[in-house]
N, C-alpha and C positions, 0 to 999 in steps of 0.2 A: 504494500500500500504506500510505501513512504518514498519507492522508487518513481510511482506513477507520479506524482503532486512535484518532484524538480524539471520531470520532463513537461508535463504542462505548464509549469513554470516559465521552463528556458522557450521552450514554446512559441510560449503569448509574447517574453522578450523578446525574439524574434520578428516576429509579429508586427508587435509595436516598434522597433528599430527600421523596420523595412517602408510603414506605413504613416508614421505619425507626420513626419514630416508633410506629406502630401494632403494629410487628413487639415492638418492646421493650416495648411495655405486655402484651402476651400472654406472655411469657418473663418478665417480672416477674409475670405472675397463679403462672405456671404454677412458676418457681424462686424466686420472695422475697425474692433478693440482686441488686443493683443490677450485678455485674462477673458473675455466672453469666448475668446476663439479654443483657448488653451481647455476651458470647462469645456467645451464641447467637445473635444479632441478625446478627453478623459471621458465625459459620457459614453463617449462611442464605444469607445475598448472598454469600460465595464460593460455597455450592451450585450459585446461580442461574448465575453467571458459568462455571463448570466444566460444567454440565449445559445451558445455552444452548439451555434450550426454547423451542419457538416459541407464542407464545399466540393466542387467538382475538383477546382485546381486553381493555381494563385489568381488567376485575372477574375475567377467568380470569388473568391475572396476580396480581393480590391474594387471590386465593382458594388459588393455587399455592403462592403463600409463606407464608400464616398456615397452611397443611396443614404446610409443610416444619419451620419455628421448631414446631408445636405435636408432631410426631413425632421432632424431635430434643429439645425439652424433655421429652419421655416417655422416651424413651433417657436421659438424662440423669439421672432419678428415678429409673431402673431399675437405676443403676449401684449398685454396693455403697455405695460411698462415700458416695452423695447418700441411702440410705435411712431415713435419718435426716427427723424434722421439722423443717421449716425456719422458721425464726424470723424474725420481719419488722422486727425492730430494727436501725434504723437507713435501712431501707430508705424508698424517698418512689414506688413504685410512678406512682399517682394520688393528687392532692393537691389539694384543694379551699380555700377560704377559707369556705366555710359550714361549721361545728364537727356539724352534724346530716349533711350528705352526706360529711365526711370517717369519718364513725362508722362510715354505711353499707358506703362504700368499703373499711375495713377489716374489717366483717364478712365486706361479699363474698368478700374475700382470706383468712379464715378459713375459707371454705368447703372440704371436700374438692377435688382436683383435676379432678375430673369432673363435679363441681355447677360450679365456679368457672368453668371453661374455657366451659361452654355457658352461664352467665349472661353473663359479660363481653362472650362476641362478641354475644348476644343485644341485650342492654343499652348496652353502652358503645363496641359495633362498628357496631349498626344491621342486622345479620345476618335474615336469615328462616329460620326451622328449618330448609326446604328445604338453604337452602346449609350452615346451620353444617353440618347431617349429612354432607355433599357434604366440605366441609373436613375433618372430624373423623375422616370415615370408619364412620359409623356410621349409623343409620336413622332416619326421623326421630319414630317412635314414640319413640324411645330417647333423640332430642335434645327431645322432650315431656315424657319423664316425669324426665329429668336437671331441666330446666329447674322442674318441677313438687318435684320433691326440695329441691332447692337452692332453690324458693321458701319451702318448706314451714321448713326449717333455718333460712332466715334471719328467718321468723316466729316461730318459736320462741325464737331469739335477742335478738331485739326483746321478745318479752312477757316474756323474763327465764326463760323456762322452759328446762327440760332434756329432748333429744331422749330417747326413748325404745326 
């Protein structure tokens, strides 16, 4: 019994070394505070730990948890308290050393949360519509024309103009 409980242990270390990283950059897209992003990071992997699904294989693993962080950071927005806009000062999301992709970077994060959510994973995930819809829960006409939206905004934003 006491051999089983280090390997599930090292496990979930595992686990969470391979994922966390990727887990907290989508809870910082999606909340904009570095300590809302990090609790939700931590709900997650307790979710995983408590709910002890079995997966096919790592990409249905990682695809189970960017679902899980992205429907509890919507919960989260949904609360009274958080509907409020959230303000990205202070926060370091995604941080770059080129002054031109960190611009970017914060436009992206300007985006609404439904433009943002489907560029990031697109983008900065390496995602294919197919799956983001799969994760997000939504279709993939619908992760087309978010993605199509959210290009279209951040064009806007670059030529200096105002959405319409």
């Amino acid at each position: 019994m006491q051999r089983s409980m280090p390997q599930r242990g090292d496990h979930m270390m595992k686990v969470y070394e391979t994922y966390a990283d990727t887990l907290f950059r989508i809870a910082m897209v999606h909340l904009g505070r570095r300590e809302d992003a990090e609790e939700a990071t931590q709900d997650t992997f307790i979710k995983l730990m408590e709910k002890a699904p079995t997966f096919n294989d790592a990409e249905h693993q990682k695809a189970w948890l960017i679902r899980v962080i992205t429907n509890h950071c919507k919960s989260l927005l949904g609360r009274g308290w958080r509907k409020r806009e959230v303000k990205l000062e202070g926060a370091d999301p995604l941080t770059t050393d080129d002054p031109e992709d960190q611009a970017l970077i914060e436009l992206v994060l300007s985006l609404p949360v439904k433009y943002r959510s489907v560029v990031h994973l697109y983008y900065y995930e390496d995602y294919p519509i197919r799956e983001i819809g799969e994760i997000l829960q939504i279709s993939e006409s619908a992760v087309k024309m978010r993605l199509k939206r959210g290009r279209q905004l951040l064009k806007l934003e670059l030529e200096g103009e105002e959405p319409q």
